[in-house]
Structures are given as C-alpha cells and as structure tokens.
N, C-alpha and C positions, 0 to 999 in steps of 0.2 A: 408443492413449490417447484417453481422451475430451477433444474439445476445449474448449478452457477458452474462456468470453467473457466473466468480468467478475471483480473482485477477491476478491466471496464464494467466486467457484468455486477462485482459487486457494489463498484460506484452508481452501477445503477439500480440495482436491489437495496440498496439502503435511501435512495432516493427521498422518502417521506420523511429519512431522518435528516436531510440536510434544509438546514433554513439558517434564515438573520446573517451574520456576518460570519464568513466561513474561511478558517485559516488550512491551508493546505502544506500541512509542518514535513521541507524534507521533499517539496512536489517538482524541483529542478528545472535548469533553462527550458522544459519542453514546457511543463505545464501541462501534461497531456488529458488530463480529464478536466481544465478550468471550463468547456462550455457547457460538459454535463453537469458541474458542480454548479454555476453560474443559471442551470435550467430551475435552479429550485432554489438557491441563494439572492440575498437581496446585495451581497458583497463579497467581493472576492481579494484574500491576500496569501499570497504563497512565500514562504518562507524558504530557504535554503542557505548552503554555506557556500555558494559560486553567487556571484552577480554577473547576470544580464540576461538575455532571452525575456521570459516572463517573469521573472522575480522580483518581488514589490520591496521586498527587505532580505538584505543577506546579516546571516549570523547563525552563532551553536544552538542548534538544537537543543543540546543539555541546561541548555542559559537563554532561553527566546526571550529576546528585546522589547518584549510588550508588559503591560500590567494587567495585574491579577482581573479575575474574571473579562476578558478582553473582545470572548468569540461567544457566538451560539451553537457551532460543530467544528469538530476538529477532524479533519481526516490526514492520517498520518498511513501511506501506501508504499512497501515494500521500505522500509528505514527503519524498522527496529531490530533486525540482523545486522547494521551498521555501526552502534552505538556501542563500548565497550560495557555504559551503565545503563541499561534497559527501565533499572525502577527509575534511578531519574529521567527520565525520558518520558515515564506514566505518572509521573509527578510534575511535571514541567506541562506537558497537557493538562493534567487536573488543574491548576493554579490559573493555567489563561483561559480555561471553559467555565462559562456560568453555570450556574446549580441549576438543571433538571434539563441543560446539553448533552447534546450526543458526542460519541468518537468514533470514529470508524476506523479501524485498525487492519490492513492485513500485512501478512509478510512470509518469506519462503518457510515449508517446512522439508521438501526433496529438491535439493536448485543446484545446481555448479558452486563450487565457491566464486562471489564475484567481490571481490574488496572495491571498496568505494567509498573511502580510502580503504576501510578496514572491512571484514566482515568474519564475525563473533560469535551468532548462535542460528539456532534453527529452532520453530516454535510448532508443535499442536494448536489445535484451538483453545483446548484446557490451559497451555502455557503462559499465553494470553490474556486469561481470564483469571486465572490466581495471581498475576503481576499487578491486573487490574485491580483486582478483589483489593487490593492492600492500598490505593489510593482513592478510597472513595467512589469508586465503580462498581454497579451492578450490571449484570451483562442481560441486552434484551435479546441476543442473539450471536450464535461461535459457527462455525461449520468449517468444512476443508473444501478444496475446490482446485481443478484440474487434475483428469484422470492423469492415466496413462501414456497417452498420447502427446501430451502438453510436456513431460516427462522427456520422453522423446524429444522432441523439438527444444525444449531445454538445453539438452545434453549435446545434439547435433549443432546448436548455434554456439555452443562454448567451445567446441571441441575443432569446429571446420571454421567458424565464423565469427573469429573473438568478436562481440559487441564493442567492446573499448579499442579496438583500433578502427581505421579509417579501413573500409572496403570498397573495391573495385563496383562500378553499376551492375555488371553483369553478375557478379558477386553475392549482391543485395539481389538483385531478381530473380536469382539461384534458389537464393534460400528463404525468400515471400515467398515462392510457389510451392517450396517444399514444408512450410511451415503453417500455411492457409491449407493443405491437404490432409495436413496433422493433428491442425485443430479443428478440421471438421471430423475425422475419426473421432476427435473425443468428446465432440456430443453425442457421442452415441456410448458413451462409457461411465460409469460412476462410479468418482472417485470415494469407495470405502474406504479403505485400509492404503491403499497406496494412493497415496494424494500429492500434488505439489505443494500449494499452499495452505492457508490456513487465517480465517479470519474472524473478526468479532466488532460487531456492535454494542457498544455502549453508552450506558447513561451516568452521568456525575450525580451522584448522590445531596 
C-alpha cells in the first residue's frame, strides 16, 4: 500500500468508501477536500459551527441538525481533538449514517496544541477504533500517517507562523517553500512509531 503522509492522501485512499450523500461533519469555511469528496459522491453537505464560505448548515456537532440515518459516509477530518465528548461525537455520526456506511475519521496524534475553540485529546489509531467499537462500528481499516518531517513542519508553523492569525504574503511564501520541502522529505519516511496523525475507516454495523 502506498504510504499515506497527510489528510488529502487519506481522503483520497479511502475514496471507494465515499459514495451516495456525503456529510462532511466539522469540514469549515474552506471546504478543502469537497471536490475530491464530490469526485465519488452523488451529494455534498458540510456541516460546521461558523457559517459562510462553503457551509450548507451551521450547528454542534455533538447535536447535528439532521435525522437519523441521513448520509451514506461520513467523514469527519481533523475535529475530534475539539470536542470535549468524543463518544458523543461517535454516536452523533452513528445515528445520521445508514447501516452498512462508511466514516472516515482522522485526527492529530503528535500536533501543537491548536484550540479551536477548545482542543482536548490526542488519539492512536487504536483510540479510534475502541471509541468506535462502542457505537456500532467495525473498523475496515486504522493506520497512522505523517512521518517525521510533517512533525517538523507542524512545529515550525505553530511556532514562527501561528495559523490563526493573519500573516504577511511574504510570510505565507516563507513558510509554503519551507513546508513543500518538508513534506517532500517525508515521503521518503515511514511514519512507525513517531507519527503525526492517526486515522480509521469505518463501517456502521
């Protein structure tokens, strides 16, 4: 299997699990994976707690505004370190996924603290999967992903380049050059044991 180093890749390594109407729980005013999710979906709705940009509905994640069996997949990317109740969270996606839907789940497991608003825990892929295990989820697949390097680049953009404030262009093209050179070292790295993230495919029982 080709090794995966960063979230794009596992939205697109999970590809043959996204179909039918696809709720993207927690995917914010970018929206940044709706045209690879939109490449294999018949429908697209992104959920989040800000409105505007790409967001079809805003509201809590812990409480999603839709009714039960609702989706065909659910991918929920980098937001379950945000949530102070994580099982509600894997219960709130079971309830709007129809039975024999996918989730696609990942989220930091080595990252900066980044609150947004809040940020709570850090997960394996095992952490993942036993959260899951307990709402009706069996897992068709867990792994970790971004070596070392990703690691790095992490650390240098929290540290020189807070994300959440407003930076200078030169600033921004400072740290794309320095961060496009970083994460080409780390195809060439495999993330064992020191990993950034951490993610899992699942099926609703």
């Amino acid at each position: 299997m080709k090794l995966i180093h960063s979230t794009r890749d596992v939205v697109i390594h999970a590809a043959p699990y996204i179909r039918g109407h696809v709720l993207d729980a927690g995917g914010g005013l970018a929206a940044k994976y709706k045209s690879l999710i939109l490449a294999n979906a018949e429908k697209y709705t992104c959920l989040d707690a800000s409105a505007g940009g790409h967001v079809d509905v805003t509201g809590d994640i812990l409480h999603m505004p839709f009714e039960n069996v609702s989706f065909d997949t659910v991918l929920c990317n980098q937001v379950l370190e945000h949530v102070p109740d994580p099982e509600r969270l894997m219960r709130e996606i079971s309830r709007v996924l129809r039975s024999g839907g996918h989730a696609i789940i990942t989220t930091p497991f080595m990252q900066p603290i980044h609150a947004d608003p809040g940020d709570f825990f850090r997960y394996t892929p095992e952490g993942i999967a036993a959260i899951a295990g307990r709402h009706a989820f069996m897992v068709v697949e867990k792994g970790r992903y971004g070596g070392i390097w990703v690691l790095v680049s992490s650390f240098l953009k929290f540290i020189f380049f807070d994300p959440y404030k407003k930076q200078s262009r030169i600033k921004k093209a400072v740290f794309r050059r320095i961060d496009a050179s970083l994460l080409w070292l780390d195809r060439w790295t495999h993330p064992r044991r020191v990993f950034s993230d951490s993610y899992a495919i699942l099926k609703k029982q």
